[in-house]
N, C-alpha and C positions, 0 to 999 in steps of 0.2 A: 445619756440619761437626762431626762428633761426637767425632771422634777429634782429640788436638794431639802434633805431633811430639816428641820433646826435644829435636830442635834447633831448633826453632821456637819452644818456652817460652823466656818471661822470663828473662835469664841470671843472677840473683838467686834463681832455684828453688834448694831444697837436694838438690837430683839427680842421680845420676849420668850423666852423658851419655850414657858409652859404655860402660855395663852392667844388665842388668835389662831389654832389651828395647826397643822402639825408642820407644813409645806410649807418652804421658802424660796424667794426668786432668786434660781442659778443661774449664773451671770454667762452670757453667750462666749465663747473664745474670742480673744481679740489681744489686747495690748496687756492686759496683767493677768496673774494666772489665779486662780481660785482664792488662795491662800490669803494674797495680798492685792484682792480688790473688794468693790461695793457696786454690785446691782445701779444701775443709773435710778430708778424708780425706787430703791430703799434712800440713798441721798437726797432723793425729793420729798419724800416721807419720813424716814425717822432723824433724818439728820439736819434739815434744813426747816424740817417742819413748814411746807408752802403745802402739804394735803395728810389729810388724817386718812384716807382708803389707799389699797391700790388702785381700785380704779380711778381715780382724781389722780392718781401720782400719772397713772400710764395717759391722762389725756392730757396733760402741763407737756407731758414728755411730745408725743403726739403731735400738738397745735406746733413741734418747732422754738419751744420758748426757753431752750434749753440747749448751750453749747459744749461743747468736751475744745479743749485745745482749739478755741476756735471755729471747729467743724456744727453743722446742727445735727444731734444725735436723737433719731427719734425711735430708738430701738431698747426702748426702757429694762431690757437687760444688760445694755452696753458695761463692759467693766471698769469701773474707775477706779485710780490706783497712787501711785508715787509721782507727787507735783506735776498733777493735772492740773491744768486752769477749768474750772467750772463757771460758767456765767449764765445770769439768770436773764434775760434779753428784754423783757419787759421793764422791772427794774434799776441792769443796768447793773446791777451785783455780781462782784469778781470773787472768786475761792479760788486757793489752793490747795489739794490735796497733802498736807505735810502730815510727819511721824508726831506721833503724842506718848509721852510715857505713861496717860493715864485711857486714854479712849484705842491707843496704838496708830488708827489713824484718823485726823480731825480735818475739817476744813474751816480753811484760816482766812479770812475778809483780807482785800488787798484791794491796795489801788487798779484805778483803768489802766495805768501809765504800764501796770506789769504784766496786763493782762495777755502781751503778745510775746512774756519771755522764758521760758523755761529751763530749766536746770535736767541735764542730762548726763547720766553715767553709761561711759562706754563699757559695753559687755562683751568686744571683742573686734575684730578688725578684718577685713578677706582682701587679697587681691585680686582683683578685675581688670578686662582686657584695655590696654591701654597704658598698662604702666601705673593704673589709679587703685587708689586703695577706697574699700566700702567700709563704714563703719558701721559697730552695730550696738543702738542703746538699751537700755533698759525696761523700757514703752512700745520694744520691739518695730520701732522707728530704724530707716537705715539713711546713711546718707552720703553719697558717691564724691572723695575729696580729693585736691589734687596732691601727687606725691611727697612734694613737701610738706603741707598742711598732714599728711595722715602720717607721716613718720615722725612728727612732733608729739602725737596725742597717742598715749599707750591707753591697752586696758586699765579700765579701775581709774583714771584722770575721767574729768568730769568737764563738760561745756554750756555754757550760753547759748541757748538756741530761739531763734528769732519765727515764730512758729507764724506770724503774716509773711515776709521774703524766703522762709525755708533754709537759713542758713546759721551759722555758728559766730557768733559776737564775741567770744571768752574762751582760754583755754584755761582751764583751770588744772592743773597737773597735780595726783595724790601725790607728798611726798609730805616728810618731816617739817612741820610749823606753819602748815596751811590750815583753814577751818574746815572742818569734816563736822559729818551730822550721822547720829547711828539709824540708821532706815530699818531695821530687822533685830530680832534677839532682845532677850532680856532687858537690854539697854537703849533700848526705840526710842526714838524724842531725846535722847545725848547729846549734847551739843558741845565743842571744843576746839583745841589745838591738837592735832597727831601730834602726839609726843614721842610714840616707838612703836616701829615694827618689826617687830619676829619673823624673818623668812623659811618657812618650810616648804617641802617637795607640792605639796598641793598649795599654787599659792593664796588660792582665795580661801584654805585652810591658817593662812599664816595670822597670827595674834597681833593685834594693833590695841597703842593704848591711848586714850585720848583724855586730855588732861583742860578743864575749867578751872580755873583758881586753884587750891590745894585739893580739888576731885580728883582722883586717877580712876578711870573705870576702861576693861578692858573686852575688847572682844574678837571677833575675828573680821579678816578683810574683807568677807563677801558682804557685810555687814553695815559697812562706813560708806558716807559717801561724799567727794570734797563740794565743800559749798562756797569758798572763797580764798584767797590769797590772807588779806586782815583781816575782811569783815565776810559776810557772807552779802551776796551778788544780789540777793531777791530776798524779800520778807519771809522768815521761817519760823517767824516767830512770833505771840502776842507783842 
C-alpha cells in the first residue's frame, strides 16, 4: 500500500488529524517498522520545523542536506526510529532519535563529538561459517564478531557502536543495577536502575522493574533497553 491514512498512523505522529488533507507519508521498509518510526520528510517538517510544505521538506531531503547514521538519505520516506543520529549538514546540527514520555518519540540536540556513536540493542545472534557468530540489532543492522566477542554479548545486552569504523566500543550487558531506558509501552522515556526481573517462558514476556529514586515502575523485557553501567554512555536526555 502506498498511501497511509491519518487515521491509521501512529497516534504519536505530530499531525494534524483533522486538517491538511486525509493522506499521510508511509514510511518506505527499511530499519524500523511502521509503529516505531517517523517518515524522514515528516522530521524535517513537523518536527524540526526547517519547511512548512511537503514539498520544501522532500527538496532539503533531495539537495543531500540531510544524514541518517551518517549515510545521506534522500529518500524522504526513509524511516527514522530508535537512537538515530539525525544531522542537518548545512548547519551542522546533531539529533538523536530518543523515547519521550510525553511526544513517545523526540529528537534530542547533541554534540558533534556523539554524532558518530550509537547505542544498540541486540535482538539476537546466528552462527556463521567460520566459527563466527553474526549479530543482530535493533535498526536491523548486523554485524559479523569474532567467537569470543559474540559469546560475551547475549540478547537484550546492548552496545556502543561506532557508526564511521563500523564497530563496537562498549558492551553493555542487561543484568541487575545497570541503567536501562524504557523504549516502548506505557512507560516510554523511563529512565533507571533494573532493579528486578521476573523470568518467564517467553522471555522478552518476562517483567522488569526499574527503580529512579523511590519510583518503582514496571514493565516488560522487550520493553527496556540498557543504556550504561553508572551512567548512561550517550546523551538521552535534556
Amino acid at each position: 500500500m502506498v498511501h497511509l491514512r491519518k487515521s491509521l498512523a501512529p497516534y504519536w505522529w505530530p499531525i494534524p488529524r483533522k486538517a491538511g488533507g486525509v493522506w499521510a507519508v508511509r514510511p518506505s521498509p527499511g530499519p524500523h517498522s511502521l509503529a516505531y518510526s517517523l517518515p524522514l520528510a515528516m522530521v524535517i517538517r513537523d518536527v524540526l520545523k526547517y519547511a512548512k510544505t511537503m514539498r520544501e521538506a522532500r527538496y532539503i531531503i533531495s539537495r543531500g542536506y540531510v544524514k541518517v547514521d551518517g549515510v545521506v538519505r534522500r529518500d524522504y520516506k526513509f524511516p527514522v526510529g530508535l537512537m538515530d543520529v539525525v544531522e542537518i549538514v548545512p548547519t551542522g546540527e546533531v539529533y538523536r532519535v530518543v523515547p519521550d514520555s510525553e511526544k513517545y518519540y523526540s529528537l534530542l540536540p547533541i554534540h558533534s563529538e556523539e554524532a558518530s556513536l550509537k547505542l544498540l540493542r541486540v535482538e539476537g545472534k546466528t552462527a556463521v561459517k567460520g566459527g563466527k557468530l553474526q549479530l543482530h540489532f535493533h535498526d536491523g543492522r548486523n554485524l559479523i564478531t569474532t567467537p569470543e566477542l559474540g559469546r560475551q554479548i547475549k540478547t537484550f545486552d546492548s552496545v556502543l557502536y561506532d557508526l564511521q569504523n563500523k564497530s563496537i566500543k562498549m558492551h553493555i550487558p542487561l543484568k541487575l543495577g545497570v541503567n536501562v531506558l524504557a523504549i516502548h509501552g506505557s512507560n516510554v522515556g523511563f529512565a533507571g536502575v533494573l532493579h528486578e526481573i521476573v523470568w518467564t517462558l517467553k522471555r522478552r514476556q518476562s517483567v522488569v522493574a526499574i527503580k529512579r529514586g523511590d519510583e518503582v515502575r514496571r514493565t516488560i523485557l522487550g520493553y527496556v533497553m540498557a543504556v550504561g553501567a553508572e551512567s548512561p554512555v550517550v546523551k538521552i536526555s535534556p
